[in-house]
C-alpha positions as a Python dict, from the first residue, in 0.01 Angstrom:
ca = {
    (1, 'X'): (0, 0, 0),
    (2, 'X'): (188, -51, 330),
    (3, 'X'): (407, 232, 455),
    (4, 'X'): (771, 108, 395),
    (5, 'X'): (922, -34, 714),
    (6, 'X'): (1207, 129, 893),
    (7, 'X'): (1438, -80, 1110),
    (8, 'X'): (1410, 24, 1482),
    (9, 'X'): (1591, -112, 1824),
    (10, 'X'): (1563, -440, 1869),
    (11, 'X'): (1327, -560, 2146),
    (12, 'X'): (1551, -544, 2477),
    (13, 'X'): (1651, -207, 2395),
    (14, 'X'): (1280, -75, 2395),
    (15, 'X'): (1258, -301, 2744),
    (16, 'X'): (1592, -101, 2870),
    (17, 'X'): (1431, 256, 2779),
    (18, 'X'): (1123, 172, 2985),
    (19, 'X'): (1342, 32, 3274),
    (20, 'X'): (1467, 378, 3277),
    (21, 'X'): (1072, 531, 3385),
    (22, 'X'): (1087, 272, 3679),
    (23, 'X'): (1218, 430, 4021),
    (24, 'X'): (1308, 254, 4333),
    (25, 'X'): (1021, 181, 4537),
    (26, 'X'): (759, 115, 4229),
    (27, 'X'): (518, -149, 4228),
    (28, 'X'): (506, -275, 3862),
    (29, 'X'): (361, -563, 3649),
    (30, 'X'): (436, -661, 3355),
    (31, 'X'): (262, -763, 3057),
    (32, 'X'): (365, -1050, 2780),
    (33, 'X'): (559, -1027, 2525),
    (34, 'X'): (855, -699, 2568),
    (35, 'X'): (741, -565, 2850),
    (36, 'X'): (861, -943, 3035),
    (37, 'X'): (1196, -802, 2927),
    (38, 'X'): (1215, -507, 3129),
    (39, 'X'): (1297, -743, 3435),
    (40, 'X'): (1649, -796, 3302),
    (41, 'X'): (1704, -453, 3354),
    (42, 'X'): (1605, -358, 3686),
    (43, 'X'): (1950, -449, 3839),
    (44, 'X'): (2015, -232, 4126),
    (45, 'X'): (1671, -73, 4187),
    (46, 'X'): (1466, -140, 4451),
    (47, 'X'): (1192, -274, 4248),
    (48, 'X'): (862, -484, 4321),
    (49, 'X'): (791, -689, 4028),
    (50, 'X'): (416, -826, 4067),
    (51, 'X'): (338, -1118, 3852),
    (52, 'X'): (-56, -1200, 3867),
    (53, 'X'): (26, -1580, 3915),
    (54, 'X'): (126, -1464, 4268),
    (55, 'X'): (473, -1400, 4309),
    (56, 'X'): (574, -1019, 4408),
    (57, 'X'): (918, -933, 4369),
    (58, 'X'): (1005, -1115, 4120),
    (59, 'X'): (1405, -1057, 3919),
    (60, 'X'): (1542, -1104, 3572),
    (61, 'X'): (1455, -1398, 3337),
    (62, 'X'): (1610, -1731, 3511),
    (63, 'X'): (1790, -1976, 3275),
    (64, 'X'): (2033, -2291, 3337),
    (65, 'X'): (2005, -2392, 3682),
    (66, 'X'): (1832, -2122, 3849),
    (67, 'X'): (1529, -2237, 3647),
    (68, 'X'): (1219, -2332, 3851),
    (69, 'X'): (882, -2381, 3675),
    (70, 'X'): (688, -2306, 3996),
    (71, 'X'): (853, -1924, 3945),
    (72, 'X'): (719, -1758, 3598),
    (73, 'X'): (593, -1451, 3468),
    (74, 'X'): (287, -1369, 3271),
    (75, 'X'): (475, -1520, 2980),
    (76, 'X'): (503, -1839, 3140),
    (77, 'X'): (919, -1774, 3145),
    (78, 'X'): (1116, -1873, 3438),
    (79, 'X'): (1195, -1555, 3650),
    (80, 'X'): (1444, -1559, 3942),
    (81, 'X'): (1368, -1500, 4301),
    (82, 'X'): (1510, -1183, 4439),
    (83, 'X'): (1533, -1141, 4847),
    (84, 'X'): (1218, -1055, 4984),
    (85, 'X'): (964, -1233, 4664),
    (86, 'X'): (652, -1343, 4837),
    (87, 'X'): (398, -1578, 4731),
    (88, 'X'): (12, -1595, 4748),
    (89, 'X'): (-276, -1657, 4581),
    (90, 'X'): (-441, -1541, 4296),
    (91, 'X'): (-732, -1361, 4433),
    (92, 'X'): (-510, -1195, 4677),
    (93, 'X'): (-277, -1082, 4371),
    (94, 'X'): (-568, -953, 4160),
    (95, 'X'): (-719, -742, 4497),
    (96, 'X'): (-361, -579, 4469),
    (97, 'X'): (-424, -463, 4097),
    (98, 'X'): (-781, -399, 4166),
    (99, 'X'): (-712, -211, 4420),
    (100, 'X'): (-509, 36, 4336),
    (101, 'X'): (-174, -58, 4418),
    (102, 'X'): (47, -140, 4118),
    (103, 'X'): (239, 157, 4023),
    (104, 'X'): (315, 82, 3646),
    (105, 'X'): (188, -183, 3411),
    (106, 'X'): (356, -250, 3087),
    (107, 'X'): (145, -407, 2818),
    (108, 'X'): (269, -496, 2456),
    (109, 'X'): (-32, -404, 2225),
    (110, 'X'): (-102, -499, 1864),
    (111, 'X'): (-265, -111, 1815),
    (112, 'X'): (-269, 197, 1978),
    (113, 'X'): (-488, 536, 1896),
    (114, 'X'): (-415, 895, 1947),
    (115, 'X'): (-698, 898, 2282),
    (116, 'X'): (-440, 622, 2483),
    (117, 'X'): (-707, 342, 2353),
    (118, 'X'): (-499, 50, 2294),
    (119, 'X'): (-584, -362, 2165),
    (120, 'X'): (-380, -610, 2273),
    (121, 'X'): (-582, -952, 2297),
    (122, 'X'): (-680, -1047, 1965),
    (123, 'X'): (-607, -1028, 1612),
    (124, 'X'): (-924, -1064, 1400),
    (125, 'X'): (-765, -1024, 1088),
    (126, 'X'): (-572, -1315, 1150),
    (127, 'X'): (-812, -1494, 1313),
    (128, 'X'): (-577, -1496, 1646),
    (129, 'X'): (-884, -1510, 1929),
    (130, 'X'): (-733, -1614, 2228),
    (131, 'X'): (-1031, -1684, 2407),
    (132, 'X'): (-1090, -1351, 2635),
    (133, 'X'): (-951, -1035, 2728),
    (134, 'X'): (-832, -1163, 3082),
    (135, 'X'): (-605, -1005, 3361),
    (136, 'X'): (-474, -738, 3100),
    (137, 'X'): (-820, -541, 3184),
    (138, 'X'): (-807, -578, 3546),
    (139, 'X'): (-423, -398, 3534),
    (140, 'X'): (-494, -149, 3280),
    (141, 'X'): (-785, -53, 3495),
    (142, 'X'): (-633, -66, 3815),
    (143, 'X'): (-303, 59, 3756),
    (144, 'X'): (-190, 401, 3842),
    (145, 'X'): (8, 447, 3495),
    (146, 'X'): (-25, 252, 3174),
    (147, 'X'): (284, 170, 2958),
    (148, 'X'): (268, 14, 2620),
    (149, 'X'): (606, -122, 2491),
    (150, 'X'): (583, -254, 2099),
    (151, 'X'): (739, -245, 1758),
    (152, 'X'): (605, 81, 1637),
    (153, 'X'): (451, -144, 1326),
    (154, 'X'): (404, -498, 1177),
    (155, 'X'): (647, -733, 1055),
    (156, 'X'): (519, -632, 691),
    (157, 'X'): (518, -227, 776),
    (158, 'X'): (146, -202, 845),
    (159, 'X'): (64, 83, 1084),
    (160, 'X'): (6, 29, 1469),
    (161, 'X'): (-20, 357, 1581),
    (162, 'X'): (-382, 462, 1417),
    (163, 'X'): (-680, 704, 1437),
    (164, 'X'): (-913, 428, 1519),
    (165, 'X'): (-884, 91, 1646),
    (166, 'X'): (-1012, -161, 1397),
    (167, 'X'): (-903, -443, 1678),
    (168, 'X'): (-1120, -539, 1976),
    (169, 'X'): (-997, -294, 2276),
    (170, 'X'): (-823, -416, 2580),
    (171, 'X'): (-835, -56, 2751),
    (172, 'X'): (-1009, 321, 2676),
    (173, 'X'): (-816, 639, 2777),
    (174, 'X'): (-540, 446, 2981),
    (175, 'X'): (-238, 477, 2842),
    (176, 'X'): (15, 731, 2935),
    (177, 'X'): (331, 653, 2758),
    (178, 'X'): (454, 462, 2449),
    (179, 'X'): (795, 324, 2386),
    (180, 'X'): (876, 179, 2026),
    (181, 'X'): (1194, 28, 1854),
    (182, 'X'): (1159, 400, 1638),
    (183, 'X'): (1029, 693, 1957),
    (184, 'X'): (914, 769, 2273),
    (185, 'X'): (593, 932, 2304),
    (186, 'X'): (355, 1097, 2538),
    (187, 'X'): (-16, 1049, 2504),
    (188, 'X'): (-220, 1370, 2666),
    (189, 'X'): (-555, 1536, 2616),
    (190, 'X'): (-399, 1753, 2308),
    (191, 'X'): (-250, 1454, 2142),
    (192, 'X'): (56, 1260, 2051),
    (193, 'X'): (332, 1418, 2218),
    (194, 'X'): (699, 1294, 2034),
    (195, 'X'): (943, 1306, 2282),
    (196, 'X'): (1233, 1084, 2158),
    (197, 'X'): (1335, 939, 1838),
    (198, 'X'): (1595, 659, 1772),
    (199, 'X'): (1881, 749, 1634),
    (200, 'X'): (2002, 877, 1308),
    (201, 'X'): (1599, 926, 1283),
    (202, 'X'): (1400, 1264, 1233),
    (203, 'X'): (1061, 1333, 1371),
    (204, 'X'): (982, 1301, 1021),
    (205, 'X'): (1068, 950, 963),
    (206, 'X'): (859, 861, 1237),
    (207, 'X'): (555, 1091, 1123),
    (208, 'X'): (567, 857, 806),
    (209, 'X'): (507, 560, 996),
    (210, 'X'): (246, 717, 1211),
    (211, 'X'): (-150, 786, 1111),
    (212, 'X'): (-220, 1050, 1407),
    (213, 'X'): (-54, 1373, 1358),
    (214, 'X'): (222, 1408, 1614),
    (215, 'X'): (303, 1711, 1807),
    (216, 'X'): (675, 1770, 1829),
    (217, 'X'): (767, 1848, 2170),
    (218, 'X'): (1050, 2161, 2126),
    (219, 'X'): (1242, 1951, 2333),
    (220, 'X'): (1241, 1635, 2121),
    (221, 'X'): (1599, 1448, 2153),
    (222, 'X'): (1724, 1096, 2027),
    (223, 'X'): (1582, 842, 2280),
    (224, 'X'): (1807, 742, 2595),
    (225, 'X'): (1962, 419, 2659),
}
């Protein structure tokens, strides 16, 4: 039986709490799906924004008529040109992740386990292949930090924080920090560290919805917006 589902923050709010991680000066790429939302939120910082189609600087999500197809993110959205974006290739854009010089990624994943191994590609129990693992390797390799922003489980309740992943990987050992519509949490060599919890939630409540055992850091608070 499914662990009952518990209704979290809806998807730009866990975009907004990892805008707050991002400091002036980052280099950062983001990955499909929520972490495409954190762009709408970097208003004000001095931010690089690295999409791998070869833009750098890129701003919030464009709509009306400051759409332009030529300008998109890994989602294939239209993204708005902030002054200073750049343009170039696609092997010079992959030689920046490769070579060290994105700050942050943020991935979405479909599971995550207590090491920092997450899966984020495919779906095999709904037969979702999507062909190959692609650039998300190259960034979660090549990144300084690893991010994963996600709902903290399925649509039906079914647990995406797990001992083991029963997915194909995308990354081993990577990830640093995870930010969920229910917590914050920090991934070390002890564990799961719980750092934040949504409001009007307990450590607890998010235990229950959890396989690995989480270590309550004394400090836990409700999460910042």
């Amino acid at each position: 039986m499914s662990p009952q589902k518990i209704e979290g923050l809806p998807r730009e709010m866990i975009a907004l709490r990892v805008s707050r991680e991002i400091q002036d000066g980052m280099y950062v790429n983001l990955g499909i799906g929520i972490p495409t939302l954190v762009s709408n939120w970097i208003e004000g910082k001095d931010v690089y924004l690295q999409a791998e189609i070869g833009m750098l600087k890129t701003g919030a999500l464009a709509d009306g008529d400051d759409v332009d197809q030529d300008l998109i993110n890994a989602s294939c959205q239209a993204v708005c040109a902030l002054p200073g974006s750049s343009y170039f290739d696609i092997a010079e854009s992959f030689a920046m992740i490769r070579g060290g010089h994105i700050d942050v990624a943020v991935m979405g994943a479909l599971q995550i386990n207590v090491r920092g191994d997450y899966a984020g590609w495919s779906n095999p129990s709904r037969g979702l292949f999507v062909g190959n693992v692609g650039g998300s390797m190259d960034l979660c390799a090549g990144a300084k930090k690893l991010y994963i922003a996600m709902e903290h489980t399925t649509k039906d309740g079914e647990l995406k924080i797990v001992n083991e992943l029963s997915y194909p990987a995308t990354a081993e050992g990577r990830v640093s920090m995870l930010f969920t519509d229910l917590a914050v949490i920090e991934i070390t060599p002890k564990g799961m560290v719980l750092k934040e919890v949504m409001a009007g939630l307990t450590p607890k409540d998010v235990q229950s919805v959890t396989e690995p055992k989480l270590i309550i850091d004394p400090k836990c608070k409700e999460m910042e917006l």
